[in-house]
MARSE-120832 format. One record per residue (C-alpha): residue number from 1; z, y, x. Coordinates in nm, 4 decimals. Layout:
NUM_Z_Y_X
...
//
This chain:
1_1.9572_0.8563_2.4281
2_2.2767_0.7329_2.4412
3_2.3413_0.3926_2.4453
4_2.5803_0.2266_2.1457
5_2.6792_-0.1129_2.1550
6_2.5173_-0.3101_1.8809
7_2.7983_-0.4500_1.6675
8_2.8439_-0.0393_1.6136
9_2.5400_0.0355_1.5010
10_2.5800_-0.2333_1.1950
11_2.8990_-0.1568_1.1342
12_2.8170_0.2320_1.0432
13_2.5051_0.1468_0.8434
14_2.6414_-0.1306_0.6723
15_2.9466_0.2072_0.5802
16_2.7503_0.5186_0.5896
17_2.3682_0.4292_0.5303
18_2.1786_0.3660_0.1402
19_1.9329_0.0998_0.1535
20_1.6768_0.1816_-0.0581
21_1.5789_-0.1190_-0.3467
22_1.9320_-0.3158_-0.3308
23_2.2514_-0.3676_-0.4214
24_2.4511_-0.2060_-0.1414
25_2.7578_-0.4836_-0.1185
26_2.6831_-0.7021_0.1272
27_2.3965_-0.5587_0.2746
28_2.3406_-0.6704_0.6720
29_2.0972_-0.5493_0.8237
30_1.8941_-0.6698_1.1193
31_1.8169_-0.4535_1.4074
32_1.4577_-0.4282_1.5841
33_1.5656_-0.4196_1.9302
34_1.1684_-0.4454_2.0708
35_0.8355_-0.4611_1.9518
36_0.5127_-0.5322_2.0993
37_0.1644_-0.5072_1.9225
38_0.2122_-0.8164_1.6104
39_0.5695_-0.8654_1.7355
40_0.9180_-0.7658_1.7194
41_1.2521_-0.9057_1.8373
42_1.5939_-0.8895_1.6556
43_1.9300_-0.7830_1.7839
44_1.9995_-1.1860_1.8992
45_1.6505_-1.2002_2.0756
46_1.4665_-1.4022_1.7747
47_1.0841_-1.3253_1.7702
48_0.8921_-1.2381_1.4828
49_0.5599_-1.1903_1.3749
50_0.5142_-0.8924_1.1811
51_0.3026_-1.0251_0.8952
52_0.3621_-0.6925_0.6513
53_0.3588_-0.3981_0.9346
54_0.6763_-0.3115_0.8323
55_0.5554_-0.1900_0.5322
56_0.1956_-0.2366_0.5272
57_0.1879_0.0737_0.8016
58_0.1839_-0.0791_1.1921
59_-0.1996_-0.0892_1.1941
60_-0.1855_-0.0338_1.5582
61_0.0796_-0.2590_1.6090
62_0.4385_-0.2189_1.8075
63_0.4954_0.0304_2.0840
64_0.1352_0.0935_2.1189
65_0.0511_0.2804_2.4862
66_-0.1438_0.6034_2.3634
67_0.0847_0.6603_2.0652
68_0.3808_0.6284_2.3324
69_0.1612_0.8429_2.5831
70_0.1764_1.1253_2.2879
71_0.5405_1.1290_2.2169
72_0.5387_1.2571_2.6457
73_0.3634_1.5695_2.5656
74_0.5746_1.6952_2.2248
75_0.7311_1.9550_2.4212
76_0.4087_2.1069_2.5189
77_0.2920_2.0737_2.1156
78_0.4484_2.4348_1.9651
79_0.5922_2.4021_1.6338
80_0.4112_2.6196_1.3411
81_0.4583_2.6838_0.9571
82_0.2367_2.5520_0.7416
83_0.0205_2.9301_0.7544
84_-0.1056_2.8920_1.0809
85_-0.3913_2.7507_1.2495
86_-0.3147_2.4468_1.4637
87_-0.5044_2.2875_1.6921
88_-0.3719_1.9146_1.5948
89_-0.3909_2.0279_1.1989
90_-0.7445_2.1501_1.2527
91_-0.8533_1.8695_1.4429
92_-0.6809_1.5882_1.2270
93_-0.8569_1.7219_0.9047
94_-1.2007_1.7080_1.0921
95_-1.1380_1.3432_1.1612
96_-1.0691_1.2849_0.8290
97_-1.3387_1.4197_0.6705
98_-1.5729_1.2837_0.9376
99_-1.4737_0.8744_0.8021
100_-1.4039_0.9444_0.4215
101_-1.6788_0.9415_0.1673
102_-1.9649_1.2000_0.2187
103_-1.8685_1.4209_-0.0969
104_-1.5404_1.5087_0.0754
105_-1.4989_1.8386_0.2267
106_-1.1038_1.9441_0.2818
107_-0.7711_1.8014_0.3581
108_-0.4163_1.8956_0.2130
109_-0.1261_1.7477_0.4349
110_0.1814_1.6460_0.2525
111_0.4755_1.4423_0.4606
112_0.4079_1.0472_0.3314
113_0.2588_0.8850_0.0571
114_0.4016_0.9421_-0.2446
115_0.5078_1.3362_-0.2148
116_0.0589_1.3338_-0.1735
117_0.0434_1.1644_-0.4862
118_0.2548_1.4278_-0.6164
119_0.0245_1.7375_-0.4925
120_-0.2680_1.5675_-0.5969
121_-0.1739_1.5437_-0.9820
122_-0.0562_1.9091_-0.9280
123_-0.3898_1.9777_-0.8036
124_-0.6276_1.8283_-1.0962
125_-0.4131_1.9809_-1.3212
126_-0.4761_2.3328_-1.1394
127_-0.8358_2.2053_-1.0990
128_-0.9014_2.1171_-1.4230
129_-0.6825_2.3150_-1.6806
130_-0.5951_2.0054_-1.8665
131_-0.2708_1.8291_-1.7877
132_-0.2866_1.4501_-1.8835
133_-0.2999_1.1799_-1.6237
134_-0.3923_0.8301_-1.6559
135_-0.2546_0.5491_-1.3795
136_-0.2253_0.1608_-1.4227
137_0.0376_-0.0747_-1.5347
138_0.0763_-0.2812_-1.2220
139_0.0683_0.0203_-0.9928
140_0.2977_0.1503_-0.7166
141_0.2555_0.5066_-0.5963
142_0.6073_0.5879_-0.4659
143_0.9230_0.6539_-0.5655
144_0.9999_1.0623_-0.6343
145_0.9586_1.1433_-0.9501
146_0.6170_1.2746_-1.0166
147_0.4777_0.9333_-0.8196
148_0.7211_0.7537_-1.0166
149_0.5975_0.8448_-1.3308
150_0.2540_0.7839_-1.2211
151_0.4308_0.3954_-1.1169
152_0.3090_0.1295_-1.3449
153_0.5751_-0.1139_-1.2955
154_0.9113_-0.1781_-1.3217
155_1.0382_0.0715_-1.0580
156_0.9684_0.3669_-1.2398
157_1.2410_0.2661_-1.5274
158_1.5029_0.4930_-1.3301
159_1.2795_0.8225_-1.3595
160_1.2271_0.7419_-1.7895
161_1.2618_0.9336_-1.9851
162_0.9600_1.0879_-1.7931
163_0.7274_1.3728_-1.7538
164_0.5516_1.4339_-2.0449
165_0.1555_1.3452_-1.9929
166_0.1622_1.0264_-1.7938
167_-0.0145_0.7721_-2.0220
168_-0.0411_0.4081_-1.8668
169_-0.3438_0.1688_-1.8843
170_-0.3847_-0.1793_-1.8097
171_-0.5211_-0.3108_-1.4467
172_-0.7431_-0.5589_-1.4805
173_-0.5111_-0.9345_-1.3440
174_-0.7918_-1.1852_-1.3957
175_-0.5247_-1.4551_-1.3066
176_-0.2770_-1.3738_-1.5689
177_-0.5202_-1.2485_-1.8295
178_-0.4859_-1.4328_-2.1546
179_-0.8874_-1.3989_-2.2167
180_-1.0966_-1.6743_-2.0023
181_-1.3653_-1.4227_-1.9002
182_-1.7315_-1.6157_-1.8083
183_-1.7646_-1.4349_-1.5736
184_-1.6478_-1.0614_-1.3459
185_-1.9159_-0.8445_-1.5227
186_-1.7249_-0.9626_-1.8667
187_-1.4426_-0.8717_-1.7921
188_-1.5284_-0.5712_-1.6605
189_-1.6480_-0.4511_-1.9626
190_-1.3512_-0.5777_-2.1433
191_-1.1191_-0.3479_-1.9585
192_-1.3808_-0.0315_-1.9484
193_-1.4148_-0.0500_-2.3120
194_-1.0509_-0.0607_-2.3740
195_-1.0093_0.2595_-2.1742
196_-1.2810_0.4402_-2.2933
197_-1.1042_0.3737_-2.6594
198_-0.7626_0.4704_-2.4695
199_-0.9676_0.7907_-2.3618
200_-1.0625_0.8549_-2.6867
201_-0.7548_0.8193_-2.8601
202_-0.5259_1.0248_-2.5845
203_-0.8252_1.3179_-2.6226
204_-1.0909_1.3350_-2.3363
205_-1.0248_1.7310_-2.2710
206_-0.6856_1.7032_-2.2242
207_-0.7155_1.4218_-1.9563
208_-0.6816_1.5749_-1.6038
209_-0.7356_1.2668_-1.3694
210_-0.7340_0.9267_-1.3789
211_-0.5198_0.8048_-1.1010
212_-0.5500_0.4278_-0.9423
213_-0.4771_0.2521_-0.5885
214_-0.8586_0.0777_-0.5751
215_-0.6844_-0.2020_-0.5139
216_-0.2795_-0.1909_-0.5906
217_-0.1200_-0.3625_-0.2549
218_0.2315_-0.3993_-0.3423
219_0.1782_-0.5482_-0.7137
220_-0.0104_-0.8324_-0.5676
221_-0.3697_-0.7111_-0.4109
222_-0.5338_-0.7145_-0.7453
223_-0.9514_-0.6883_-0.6168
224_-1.0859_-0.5253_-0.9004
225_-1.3796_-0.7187_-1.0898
226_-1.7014_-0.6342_-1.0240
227_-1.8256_-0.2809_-1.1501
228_-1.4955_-0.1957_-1.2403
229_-1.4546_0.1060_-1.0165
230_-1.7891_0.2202_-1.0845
231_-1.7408_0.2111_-1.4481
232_-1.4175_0.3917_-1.4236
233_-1.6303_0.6408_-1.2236
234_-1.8656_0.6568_-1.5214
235_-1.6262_0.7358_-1.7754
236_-1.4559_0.9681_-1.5328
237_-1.8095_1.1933_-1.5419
238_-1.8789_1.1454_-1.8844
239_-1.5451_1.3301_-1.9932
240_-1.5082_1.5378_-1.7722
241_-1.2155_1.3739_-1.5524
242_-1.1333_1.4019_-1.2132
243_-1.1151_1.0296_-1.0771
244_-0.8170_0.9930_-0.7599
245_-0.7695_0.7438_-0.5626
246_-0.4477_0.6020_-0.4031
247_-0.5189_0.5034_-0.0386
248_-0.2023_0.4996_0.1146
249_-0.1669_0.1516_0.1503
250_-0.5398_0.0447_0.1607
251_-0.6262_0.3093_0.3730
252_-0.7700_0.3083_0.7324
253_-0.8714_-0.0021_0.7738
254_-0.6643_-0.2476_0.6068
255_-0.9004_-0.3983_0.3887
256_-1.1811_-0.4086_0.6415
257_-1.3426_-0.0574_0.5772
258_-1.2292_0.2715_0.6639
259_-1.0786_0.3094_0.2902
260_-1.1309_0.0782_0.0210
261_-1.3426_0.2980_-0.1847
262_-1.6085_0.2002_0.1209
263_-1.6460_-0.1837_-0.0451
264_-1.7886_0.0212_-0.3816
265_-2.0775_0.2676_-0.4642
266_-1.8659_0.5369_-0.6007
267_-1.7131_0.8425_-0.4634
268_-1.3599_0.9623_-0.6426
269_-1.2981_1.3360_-0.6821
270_-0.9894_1.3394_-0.4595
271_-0.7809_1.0690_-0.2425
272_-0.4318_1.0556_-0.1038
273_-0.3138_0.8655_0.1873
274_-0.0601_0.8490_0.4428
275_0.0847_0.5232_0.6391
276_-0.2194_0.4346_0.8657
277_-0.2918_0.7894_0.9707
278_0.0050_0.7527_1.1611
279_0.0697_0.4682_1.1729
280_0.4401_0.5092_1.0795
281_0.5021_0.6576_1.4404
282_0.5368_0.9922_1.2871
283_0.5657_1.1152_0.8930
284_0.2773_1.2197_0.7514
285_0.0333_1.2051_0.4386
286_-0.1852_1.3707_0.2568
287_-0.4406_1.4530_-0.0467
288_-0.8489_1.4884_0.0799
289_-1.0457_1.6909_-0.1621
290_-1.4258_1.6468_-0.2543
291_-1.6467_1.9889_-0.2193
292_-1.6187_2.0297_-0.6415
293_-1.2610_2.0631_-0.6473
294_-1.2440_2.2421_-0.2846
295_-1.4803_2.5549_-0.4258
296_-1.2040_2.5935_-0.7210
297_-0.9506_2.7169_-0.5113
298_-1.2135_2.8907_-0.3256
299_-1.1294_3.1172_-0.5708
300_-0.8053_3.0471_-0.7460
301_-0.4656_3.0093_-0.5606
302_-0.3383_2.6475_-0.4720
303_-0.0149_2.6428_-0.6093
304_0.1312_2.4037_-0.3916
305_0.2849_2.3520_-0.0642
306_0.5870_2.2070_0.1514
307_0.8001_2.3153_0.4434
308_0.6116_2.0435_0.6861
309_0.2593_2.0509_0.6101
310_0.0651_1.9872_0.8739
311_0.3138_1.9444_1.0890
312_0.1637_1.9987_1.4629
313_0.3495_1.6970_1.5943
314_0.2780_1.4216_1.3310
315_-0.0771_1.5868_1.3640
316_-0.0755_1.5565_1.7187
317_-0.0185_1.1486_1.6423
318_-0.2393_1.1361_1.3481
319_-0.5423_1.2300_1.6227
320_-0.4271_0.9876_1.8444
321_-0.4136_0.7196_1.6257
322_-0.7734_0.7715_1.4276
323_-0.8885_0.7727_1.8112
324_-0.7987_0.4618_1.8323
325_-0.9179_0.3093_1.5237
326_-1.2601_0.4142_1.7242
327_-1.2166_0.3461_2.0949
328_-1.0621_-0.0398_2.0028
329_-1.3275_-0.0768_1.6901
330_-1.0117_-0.1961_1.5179
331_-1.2326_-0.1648_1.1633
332_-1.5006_-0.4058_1.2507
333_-1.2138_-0.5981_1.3937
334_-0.9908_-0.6180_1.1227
335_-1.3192_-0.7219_0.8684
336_-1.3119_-0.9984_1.1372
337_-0.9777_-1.1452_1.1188
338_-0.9790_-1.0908_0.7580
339_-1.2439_-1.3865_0.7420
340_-1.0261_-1.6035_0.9427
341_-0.7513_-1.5181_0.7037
342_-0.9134_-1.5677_0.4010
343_-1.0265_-1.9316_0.5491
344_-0.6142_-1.9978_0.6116
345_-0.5515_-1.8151_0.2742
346_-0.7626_-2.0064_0.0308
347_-0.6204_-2.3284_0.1931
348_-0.2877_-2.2648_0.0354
349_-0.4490_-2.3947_-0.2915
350_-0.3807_-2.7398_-0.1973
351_0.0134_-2.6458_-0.2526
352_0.1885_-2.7201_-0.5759
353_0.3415_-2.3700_-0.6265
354_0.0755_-2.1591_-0.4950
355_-0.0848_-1.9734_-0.8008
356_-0.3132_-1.7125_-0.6445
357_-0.4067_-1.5629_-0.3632
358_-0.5805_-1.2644_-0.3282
359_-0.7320_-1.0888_-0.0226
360_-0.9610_-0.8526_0.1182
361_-0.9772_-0.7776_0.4985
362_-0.6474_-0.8000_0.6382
363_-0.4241_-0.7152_0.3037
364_-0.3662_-1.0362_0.1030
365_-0.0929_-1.1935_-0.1626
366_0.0071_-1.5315_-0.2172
367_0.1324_-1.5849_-0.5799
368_0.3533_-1.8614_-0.6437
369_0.4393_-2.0484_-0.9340
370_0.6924_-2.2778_-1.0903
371_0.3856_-2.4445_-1.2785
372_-0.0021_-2.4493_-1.1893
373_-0.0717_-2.5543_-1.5820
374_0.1346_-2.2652_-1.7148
375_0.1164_-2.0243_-1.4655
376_0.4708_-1.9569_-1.4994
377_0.6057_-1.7494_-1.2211
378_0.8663_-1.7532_-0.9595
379_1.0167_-1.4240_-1.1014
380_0.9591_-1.2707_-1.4266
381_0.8377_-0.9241_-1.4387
382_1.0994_-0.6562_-1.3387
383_1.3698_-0.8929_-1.2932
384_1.3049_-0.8869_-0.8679
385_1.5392_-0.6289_-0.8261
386_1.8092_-0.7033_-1.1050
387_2.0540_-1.0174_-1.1352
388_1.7749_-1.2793_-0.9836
389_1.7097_-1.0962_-0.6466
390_1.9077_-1.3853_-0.4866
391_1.6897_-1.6416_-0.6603
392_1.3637_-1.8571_-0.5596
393_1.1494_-1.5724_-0.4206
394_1.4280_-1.4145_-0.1597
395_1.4798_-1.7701_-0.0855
396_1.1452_-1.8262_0.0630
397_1.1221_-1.4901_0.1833
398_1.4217_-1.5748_0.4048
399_1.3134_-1.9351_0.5264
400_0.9775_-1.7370_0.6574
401_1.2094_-1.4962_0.8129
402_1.4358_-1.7823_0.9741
403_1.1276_-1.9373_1.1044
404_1.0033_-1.5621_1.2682
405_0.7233_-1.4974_0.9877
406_0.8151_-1.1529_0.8617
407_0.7031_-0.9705_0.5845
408_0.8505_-0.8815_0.1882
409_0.7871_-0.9948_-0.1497
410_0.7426_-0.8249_-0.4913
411_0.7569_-1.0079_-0.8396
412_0.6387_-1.3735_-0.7273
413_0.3653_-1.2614_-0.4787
414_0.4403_-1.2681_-0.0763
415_0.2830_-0.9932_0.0864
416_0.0587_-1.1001_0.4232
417_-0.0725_-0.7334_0.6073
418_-0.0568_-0.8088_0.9690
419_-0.1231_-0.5077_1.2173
420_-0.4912_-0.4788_1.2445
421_-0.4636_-0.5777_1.6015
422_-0.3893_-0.9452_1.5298
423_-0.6038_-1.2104_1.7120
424_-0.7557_-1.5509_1.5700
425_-0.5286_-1.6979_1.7345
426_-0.2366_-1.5320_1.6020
427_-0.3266_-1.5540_1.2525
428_-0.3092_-1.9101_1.2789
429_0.0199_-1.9562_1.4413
430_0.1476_-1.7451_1.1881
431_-0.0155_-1.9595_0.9028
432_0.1065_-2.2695_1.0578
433_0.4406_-2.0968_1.0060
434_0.3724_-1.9897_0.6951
435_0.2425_-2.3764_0.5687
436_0.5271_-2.5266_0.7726
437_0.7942_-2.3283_0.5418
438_0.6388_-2.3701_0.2239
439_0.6151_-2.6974_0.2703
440_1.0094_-2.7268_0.2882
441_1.0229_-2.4584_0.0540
442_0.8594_-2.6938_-0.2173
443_1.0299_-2.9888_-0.1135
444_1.3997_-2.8611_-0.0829
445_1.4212_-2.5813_-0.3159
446_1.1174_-2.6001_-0.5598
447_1.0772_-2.9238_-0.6736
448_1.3238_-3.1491_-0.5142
449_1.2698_-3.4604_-0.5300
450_0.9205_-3.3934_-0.7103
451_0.5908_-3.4096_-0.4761
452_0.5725_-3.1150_-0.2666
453_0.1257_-3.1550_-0.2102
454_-0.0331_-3.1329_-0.5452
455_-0.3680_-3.4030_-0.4532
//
C-alpha cells in the first residue's frame, strides 16, 4: 500500500470524509497507527486500552494471527453471487447453527447488523402474513431506515415520520423506574401485563414479531428482570407472534455465553447478528431462522436478498474467527473475566456520581449522575447528540481517553466491552485508570470544591 504521510491523511478526512453521529466542524480525528490484542496506539505513539472494541466488535482483539493468516489466502477464495454454493457460506452457516439455540435450523447472511435487522422484519412479515412489529423504547438496532424505525431512542427522530406498523413498548429500567418494585418477579409482571394490554389494544393478528436486543448494549446494558424474556416468550406463543432477537452486539460471547438468549430458558423464533462473527475484520451479518419459520419458505419464495450475501471472503473470516472462539475457549474465558469485572464494577458505588452499573460477562455500563438522591443524570435523554455534546459526559469520556482508557458513551452511561481476550490483570489496570479519572473527574469538573468520595 502506499505509504502517505500522516498530517495527509487528517487533512483529507477532516475535508472529504462524514463522520457519522457529529457535527462535522471541527472534527479531528485520531489515527490507529497499531493494535495488538486489548491495545492500540495513536498517530503520536499514545497507548490505549480498548475498553469498547471499537464498537463493542474486537472480540478477538487487535491484529489477531489467524484472522491475519486468512487475509494471505483471499486470492485463492473465488468470488460468487449470492446463488451459488460456497464452501466458506456453507461452512459458516453450519457453525452457526451448531452454537445457537437447538430450535434453529438456517442462516440468512446480510452485510452488518442493522441491514439483518432489516431482512428479519421483512421475513416475519412474509412468515406470518401480518405486518405489525413491536421493539422497545430504549433500543438501538441501527441506523437505515427499517432498523431505525425499529430504534427506540432518540436516534431514530431523523427517519420520523416513519414506516407505518412500528409500535414501541417500554424496556423494563429498574433504576429509573418510578415504581419501587419488591422485588424482580414484580416487576416483571408489571411490564408483561402492560404489553399484553399493548397487545391487545394494537390487535394480536396483526402483530408480526416482537423485536428486542435481550439485553440493549448501547442504551445502557439494561439485564432484563427475572422471567422477563420468558414471559415475553409466553405472550409471543399465545398470539401467535414470532419473537426476534437482536444479537448483534450481545452476540458471541460478550456476555459470557455464546448469545445472550443462552442465560434464559427460551428459544426466539429468529435472531440477527453480525459484529462478533467477524469480528469487524470483514463486513458481515446476518438473520438465523428456527425450523418453523425455515419450512415456510420451504414452500413460499423469500423475498429478500442483497448484492453481498454470503460473501465468500467475509465468510472465509467468519470461519476463522468462530474457530477461534473454540480453540482459545474465549466463552468460558470471557464468563471469567466478567467476574473480575463485575468485582471492579460494583466498587464504583463508593463514587458520588456513579448511579448504576450494570453488567453481564464482559459488556457493562456505568451510569453517572449529578445526584445519587434524585437520580438526575449527566445528560438528559436525546440531548447527547444536540447542543450539550460538549458538556459533562464528552468531558469524562475525553479525560479516560487522555489517560489511554478508550471506549464511548451514550446518554449518561460509559460503555466498558473489552475484547474478550483481556486478562485479570488487564482489567485491573484499566479500572485503576478508570477510578484514577473519575476521581478527578468528580473533583475538577463535577463537584468542585464539593467531596469527590460519597462515605
Amino acid at each position: 500500500m502506499k505509504q502517505i504521510d500522516d498530517g495527509q491523511i487528517k487533512k483529507d478526512d477532516q475535508h472529504y470524509v462524514l463522520h457519522a453521529w457529529a457535527k462535522q466542524k471541527n472534527i479531528h480525528s485520531k489515527m490507529i497507527k497499531k493494535g495488538e490484542g486489548v491495545f492500540f496506539w495513536d498517530e503520536s505513539g499514545k497507548k490505549y486500552y480498548d475498553m469498547c472494541s471499537q464498537l463493542v466488535y474486537l472480540n478477538v482483539g487487535h491484529n489477531h494471527p489467524k484472522l491475519m493468516e486468512e487475509f494471505r489466502h483471499i486470492g485463492e477464495i473465488p468470488l460468487a453471487a449470492p446463488g451459488f454454493a460456497t464452501a466458506s457460506k456453507a461452512e459458516l452457516a453450519r457453525k452457526i447453527i451448531e452454537v445457537a439455540p437447538k430450535n434453529m435450523a438456517k442462516v440468512f447472511f446480510a452485510n452488518g447488523g442493522a441491514d439483518s435487522n432489516d431482512h428479519a422484519v421483512k421475513i416475519a412479515r412474509m412468515a406470518t402474513g401480518r405486518y405489525k412489529i413491536f421493539s422497545r423504547y430504549r433500543s438501538y438496532h441501527g441506523a437505515t431506515f427499517g432498523a431505525g424505525n425499529l430504534s427506540g431512542e432518540s436516534r431514530r427522530f431523523v427517519v420520523e415520520p416513519g414506516i407505518p406498523g412500528f409500535i414501541k413498548f417500554d424496556t423494563p429500567y429498574l433504576y429509573r423506574e418510578s415504581i419501587d418494585f419488591e422485588s424482580e418477579e414484580a416487576a416483571t409482571a408489571f411490564y408483561l401485563d402492560r404489553l399484553n394490554n399493548q397487545i391487545l389494544y394494537e390487535g394480536p393478528d396483526s402483530i408480526a414479531a416482537i423485536f428486542m436486543e435481550p439485553i440493549p448494549g448501547s442504551n445502557g446494558v439494561l439485564v432484563p428482570p427475572k422471567g422477563y424474556l420468558e414471559g415475553v416468550r409466553k405472550l409471543c406463543d399465545k398470539y401467535g407472534i414470532l419473537m426476534i432477537c437482536d444479537e448483534v452486539m450481545s452476540g458471541f460471547g460478550r456476555t459470557g455465553k455464546m448469545f445472550a438468549v443462552d442465560h434464559f430458558d427460551f428459544e426466539p423464533d429468529i435472531m440477527t447478528f453480525a459484529k462478533g462473527v467477524t469480528c469487524g475484520y470483514s463486513p458481515l451479518g446476518g438473520v438465523i431462522v428456527s425450523e418453523k419459520v425455515a419450512q415456510y419458505f420451504d414452500d413460499h419464495v423469500l423475498m429478500t436478498g442483497l448484492t453481498y450475501s454470503g460473501h465468500t471472503v467475509s465468510a472465509q473470516i467468519g470461519c476463522a474467527t468462530l474457530d477461534i472462539y473454540k480453540e482459545e475457549h474465549l466463552i468460558d474465558h470471557a464468563a471469567a473475566m466478567g467476574e473480575v469485572l463485575a468485582e471492579r464494577l460494583e466498587k464504583l458505588y463508593r463514587f458520588a456520581s456513579v448511579g448504576d452499573v450494570r453488567h453481564i460477562g464482559l459488556f457493562a455500563a456505568v451510569e453517572l449522575v449529578k445526584d445519587k438522591a434524585t437520580k438526575e443524570p449527566l445528560i438528559a435523554y436525546g440531548l447527547d447528540y444536540g447542543k450539550d455534546t460538549v458538556g459533562l459526559m464528552s468531558r469524562f469520556v475525553g479525560l479516560l481517553s487522555e489517560n489511554g482508557f478508550y471506549t464511548y458513551s451514550h446518554e449518561s452511561s460509559v460503555m466498558i466491552a473489552p475484547p474478550l481476550i483481556i486478562t485479570e490483570r488487564q482489567i485491573n489496570e484499566a479500572m485503576d485508570i478508570f477510578e484514577n479519572v473519575l476521581a478527578q473527574f468528580e473533583k475538577n469538573d463535577l463537584f468542585a470544591d464539593q467531596t469527590v468520595i460519597s462515605k
